[in-house]
C-alpha atoms as one frame of an Amber mdcrd trajectory, in Angstrom:
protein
 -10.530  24.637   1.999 -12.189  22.239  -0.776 -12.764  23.927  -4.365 -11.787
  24.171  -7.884 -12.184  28.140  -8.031 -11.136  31.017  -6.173 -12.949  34.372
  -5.899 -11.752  37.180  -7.658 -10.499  39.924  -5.868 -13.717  42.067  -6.521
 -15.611  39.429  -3.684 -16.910  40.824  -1.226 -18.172  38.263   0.746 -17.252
  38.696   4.490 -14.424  40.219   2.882 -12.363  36.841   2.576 -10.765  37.411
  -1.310  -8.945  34.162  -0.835 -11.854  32.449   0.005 -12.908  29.161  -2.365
 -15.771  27.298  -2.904 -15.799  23.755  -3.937 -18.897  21.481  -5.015 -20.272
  20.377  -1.668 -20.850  24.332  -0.859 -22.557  24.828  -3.314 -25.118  21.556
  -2.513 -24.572  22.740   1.342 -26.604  25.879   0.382 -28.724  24.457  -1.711
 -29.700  21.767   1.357 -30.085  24.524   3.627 -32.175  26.865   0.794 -29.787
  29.745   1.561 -30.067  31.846  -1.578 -28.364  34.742  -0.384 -25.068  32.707
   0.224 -25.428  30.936  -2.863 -25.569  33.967  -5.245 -22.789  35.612  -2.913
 -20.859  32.497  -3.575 -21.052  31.981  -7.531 -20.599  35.547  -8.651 -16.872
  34.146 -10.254 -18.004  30.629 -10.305 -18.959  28.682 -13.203 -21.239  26.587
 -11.960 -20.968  23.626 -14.642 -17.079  23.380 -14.501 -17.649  22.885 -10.608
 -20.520  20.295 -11.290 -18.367  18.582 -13.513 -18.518  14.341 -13.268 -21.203
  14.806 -10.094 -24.490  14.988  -9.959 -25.649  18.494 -11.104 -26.638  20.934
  -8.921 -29.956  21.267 -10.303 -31.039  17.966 -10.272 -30.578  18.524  -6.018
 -32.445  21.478  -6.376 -35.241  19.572  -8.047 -35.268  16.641  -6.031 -35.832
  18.855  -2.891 -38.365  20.819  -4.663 -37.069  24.104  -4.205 -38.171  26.075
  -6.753 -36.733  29.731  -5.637 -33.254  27.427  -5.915 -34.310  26.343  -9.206
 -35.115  29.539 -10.724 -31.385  30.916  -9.062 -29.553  28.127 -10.787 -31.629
  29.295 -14.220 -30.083  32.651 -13.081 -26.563  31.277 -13.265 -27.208  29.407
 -16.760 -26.404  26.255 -15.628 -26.520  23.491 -18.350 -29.608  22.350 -19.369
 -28.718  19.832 -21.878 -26.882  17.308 -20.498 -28.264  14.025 -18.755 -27.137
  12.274 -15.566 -28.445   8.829 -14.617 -31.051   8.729 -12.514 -32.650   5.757
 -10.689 -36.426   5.553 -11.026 -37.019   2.744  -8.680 -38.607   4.072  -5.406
 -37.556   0.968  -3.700 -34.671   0.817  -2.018 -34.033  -2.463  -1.067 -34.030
  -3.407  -4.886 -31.897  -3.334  -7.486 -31.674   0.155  -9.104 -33.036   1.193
 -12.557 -30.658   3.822 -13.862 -32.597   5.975 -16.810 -30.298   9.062 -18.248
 -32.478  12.278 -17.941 -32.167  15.829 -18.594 -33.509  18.452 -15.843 -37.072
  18.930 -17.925 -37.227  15.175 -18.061 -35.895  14.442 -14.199 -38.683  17.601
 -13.293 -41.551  15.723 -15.226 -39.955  12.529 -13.635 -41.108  13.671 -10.198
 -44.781  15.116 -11.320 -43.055  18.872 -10.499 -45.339  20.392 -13.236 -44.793
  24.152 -12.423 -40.762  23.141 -11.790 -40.740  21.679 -15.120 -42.469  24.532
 -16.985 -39.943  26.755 -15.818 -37.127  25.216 -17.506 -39.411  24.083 -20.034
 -39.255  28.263 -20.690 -35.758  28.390 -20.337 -34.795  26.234 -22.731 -37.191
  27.217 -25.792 -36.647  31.296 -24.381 -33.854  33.439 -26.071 -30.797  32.379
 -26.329 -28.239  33.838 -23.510 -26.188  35.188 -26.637 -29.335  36.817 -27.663
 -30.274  37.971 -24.102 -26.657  39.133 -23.804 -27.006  41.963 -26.881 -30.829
  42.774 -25.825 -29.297  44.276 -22.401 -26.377  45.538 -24.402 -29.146  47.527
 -25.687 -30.234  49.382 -22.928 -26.836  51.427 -23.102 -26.947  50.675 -18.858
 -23.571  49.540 -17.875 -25.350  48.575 -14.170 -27.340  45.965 -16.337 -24.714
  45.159 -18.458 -22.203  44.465 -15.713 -25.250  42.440 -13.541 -26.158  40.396
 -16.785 -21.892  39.401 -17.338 -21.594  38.014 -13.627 -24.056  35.075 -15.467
 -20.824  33.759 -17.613 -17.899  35.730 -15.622 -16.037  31.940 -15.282 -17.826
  30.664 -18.862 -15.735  29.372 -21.529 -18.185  31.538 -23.756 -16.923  34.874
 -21.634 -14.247  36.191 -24.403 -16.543  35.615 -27.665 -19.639  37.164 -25.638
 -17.208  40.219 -24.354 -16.326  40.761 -27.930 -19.441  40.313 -29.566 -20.756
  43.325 -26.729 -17.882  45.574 -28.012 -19.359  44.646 -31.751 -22.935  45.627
 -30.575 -21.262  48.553 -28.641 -19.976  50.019 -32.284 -23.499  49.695 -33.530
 -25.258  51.615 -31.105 -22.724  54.095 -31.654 -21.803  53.929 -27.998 -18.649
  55.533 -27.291 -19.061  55.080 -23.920 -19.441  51.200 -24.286 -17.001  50.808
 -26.265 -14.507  51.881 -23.539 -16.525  49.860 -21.128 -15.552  47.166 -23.449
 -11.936  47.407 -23.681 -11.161  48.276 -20.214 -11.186  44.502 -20.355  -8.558
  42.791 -21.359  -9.734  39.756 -22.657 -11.475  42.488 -25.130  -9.807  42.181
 -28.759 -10.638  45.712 -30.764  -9.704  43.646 -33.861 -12.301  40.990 -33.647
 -14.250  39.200 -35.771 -17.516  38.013 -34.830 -20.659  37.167 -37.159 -24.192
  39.476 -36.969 -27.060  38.333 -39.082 -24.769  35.727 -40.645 -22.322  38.619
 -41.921 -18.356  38.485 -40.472 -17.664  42.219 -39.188 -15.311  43.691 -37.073
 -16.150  46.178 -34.654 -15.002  49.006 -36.748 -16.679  47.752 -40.153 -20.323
  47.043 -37.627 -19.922  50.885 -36.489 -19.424  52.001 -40.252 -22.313  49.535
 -41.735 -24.657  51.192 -39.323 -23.032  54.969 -40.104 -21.965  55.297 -37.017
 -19.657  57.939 -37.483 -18.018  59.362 -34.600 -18.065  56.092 -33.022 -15.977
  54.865 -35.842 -13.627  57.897 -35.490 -13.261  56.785 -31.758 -12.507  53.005
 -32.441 -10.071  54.153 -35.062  -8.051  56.608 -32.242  -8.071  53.094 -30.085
  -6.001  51.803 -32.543  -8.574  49.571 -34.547  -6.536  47.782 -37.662  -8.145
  49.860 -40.451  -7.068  47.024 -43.383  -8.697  44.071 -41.436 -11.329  42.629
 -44.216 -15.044  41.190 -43.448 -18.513  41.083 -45.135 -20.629  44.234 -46.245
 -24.457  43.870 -46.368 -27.054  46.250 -46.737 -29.309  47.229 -44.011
């Protein structure tokens, strides 16, 4: 079968773990509206490696108007920034005028007001970094785990891991902390800035006086002589 990425074992849809999806499933769904398929299908997908040098998925989803699919590919954090040439003459039996667009600008391009005020949101809204840490927050490993499906296949997925075992040592979080390193792309020893300061996640657990927490990343094995910023809170 077509595609660039396999599932991960943990798929579960219809139970085919060697099952993989290419680009034209993804537009496939996304022609057809079928949202359920589509989230099944991009749980270990990262959407802008597929989309890669074609047309972006969004762009299909606004051209048909589908907002639901719109909002879904939001869901997914597709890329926002980027243009893609679009032509803006209606005619087709003349030559075409190719204009590079965004998804905002392709959205206002086609009058789709309440479309474009969507990702109009999106893009000024909090970051997904800063999204990330506010469900880290919640201490709810359901939500945490539902929120990390968005950038499972991201190239961001290591330094956004880490930075949750950082937040992890702040909350004092035992708990998430060994949520946190049961993965393995999870570095105890890693450096990440907060609030422009370079910490570790042992120094972030003992800035915030986090004590048994820093007892606990200590037993893990946490390099005690690794060197980063102080502040005061």
């Amino acid at each position: 079968m077509r595609g660039k990425k396999a599932f991960s074992k943990k798929s579960t849809i219809n139970h085919m773990d060697d099952f993989q999806i290419g680009y034209r499933d993804i537009i496939r769904c996304i022609d057809s509206g079928d949202l359920k398929r589509f989230y099944q299908s991009t749980l270990s997908i990262d959407l802008n490696s597929l989309q890669e040098g074609n047309k972006p998925f969004i762009f299909h989803a606004i051209q048909k108007n589908d907002l639901n699919f719109v909002q879904a590919l939001l869901d997914r954090e597709v890329d926002l920034i980027s243009n893609y040439k679009v032509n803006t003459n209606a005619n087709p039996d003349e030559e075409e005028v190719l204009v590079h667009m965004n998804p905002l600008q392709y959205a206002e391009f086609l009058n789709q007001e309440r479309m474009a005020k969507i990702i109009e949101s999106k893009l000024n809204g909090p970051s997904l970094e800063e999204r990330w840490l506010k469900t880290i927050e919640t201490l709810d490993t359901d939500q945490i785990e539902e929120f990390r499906t968005k950038f499972n296949n991201s190239q961001k997925k290591t330094n956004l891991l880490n930075l949750g075992l950082i937040k992890a040592a702040e909350l004092g979080s035992n708990r998430l902390v060994d949520y946190f390193l049961s993965n393995k792309e999870v570095d105890i020893n890693t450096s990440c800035r907060f609030d422009n300061v370079l910490v570790t996640p042992l120094l972030r657990s003992i800035q915030f006086k986090r004590n048994e927490t820093t007892k606990y990343i200590i037993f893990r094995k946490a390099n005690i002589n690794l060197n980063g910023e102080v502040s005061k809170l």
